[in-house]
Structures are given as structure tokens and as C-alpha cells.
N, C-alpha and C positions, 0 to 999 in steps of 0.2 A: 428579319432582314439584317443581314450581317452589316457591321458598321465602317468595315474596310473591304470596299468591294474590289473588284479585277482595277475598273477604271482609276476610281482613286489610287490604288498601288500605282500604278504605269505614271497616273500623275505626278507621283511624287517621283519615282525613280527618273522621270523626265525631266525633273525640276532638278534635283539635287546629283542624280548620279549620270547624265550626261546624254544618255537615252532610256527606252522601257524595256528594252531589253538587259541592260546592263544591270540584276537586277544586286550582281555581286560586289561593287563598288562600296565601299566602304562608305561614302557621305550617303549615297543609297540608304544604305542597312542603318544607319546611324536618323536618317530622318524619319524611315519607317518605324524602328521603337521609338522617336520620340511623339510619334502619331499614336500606336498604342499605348504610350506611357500619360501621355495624355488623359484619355480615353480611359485608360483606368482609375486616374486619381477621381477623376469626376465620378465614376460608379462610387467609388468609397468615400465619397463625400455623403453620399446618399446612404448606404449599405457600410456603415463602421464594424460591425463584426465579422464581415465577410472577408477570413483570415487566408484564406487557397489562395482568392487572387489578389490581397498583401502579398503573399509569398510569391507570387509570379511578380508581380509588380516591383518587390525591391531582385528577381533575378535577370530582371528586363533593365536595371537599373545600374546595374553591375554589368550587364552585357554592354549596356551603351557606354560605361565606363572604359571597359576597357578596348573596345573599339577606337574610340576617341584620343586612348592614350598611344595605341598605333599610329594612326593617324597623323599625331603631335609630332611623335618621336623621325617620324618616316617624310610628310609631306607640312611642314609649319604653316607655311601661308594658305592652303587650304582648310588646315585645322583654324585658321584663325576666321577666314569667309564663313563655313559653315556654321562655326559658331553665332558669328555675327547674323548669317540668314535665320537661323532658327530661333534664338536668343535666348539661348542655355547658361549661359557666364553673364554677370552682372555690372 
């Protein structure tokens, strides 16, 4: 049983990128890796040599990087909401 189903996706893109359709919205795509980002640190807590999805995990990490630095540069005060809803920054 896959661990990010149709529903959950629509959930979050409903939540964070403004409907379920929209699934191209940048706060979208940015809470969805942080779902998977998630979700993998937890397997490698468990599974420490399991290097392939290390290596997806720091490029899912990279990807939310630089979304986020789009984001920054283009819309601030949304960059700054997202943040805050997800609780990425410290």
C-alpha cells in the first residue's frame, strides 16, 4: 500500500496550493516533497545503509531548495506563510 495516495495528494495540494487541481503551484510541489521528505528520513532512521534513497532524499532536498528560493525571490510573504504552515525554518 503506497504511503501517498490520490486522496492525501488532493489533500495537501487543497491545503497548501489553493485547490486539487492545481497541482502546479509552487507552495503545492513544495509541501508535497516536504511529505515525501518526511517519509524518507523516517525509512533511514530505520534502513541506515539504504544509500539509492539517500541519494533521492538529499535530490528531493535540493529540489525543495530551490523551489523555495523561487518562491522567496518572486512572492515573499507567501514564502514567508508557507514556511510558517509547514515549519521548515527555525
Amino acid at each position: 500500500m503506497p504511503y501517498l495516495t490520490n486522496e492525501r495528494k488532493s489533500t495537501i495540494f487543497t491545503t497548501y496550493g489553493g485547490n486539487a487541481t492545481n497541482t502546479g503551484s509552487i507552495e503545492g510541489q513544495v509541501a508535497l516533497l516536504t511529505e515525501r521528505i518526511n517519509h524518507i528520513s523516517n525509512h533511514l532512521k530505520v534502513n541506515k545503509k539504504d544509500f539509492s534513497s539517500q541519494r533521492g532524499l538529499m535530490m528531493m532536498v535540493g529540489q525543495r531548495k530551490r523551489l523555495l528560493t523561487y518562491l522567496s525571490k518572486h512572492d515573499l510573504t507567501g514564502y514567508r506563510s508557507l514556511i510558517e504552515k509547514l515549519g521548515l525554518r527555525k
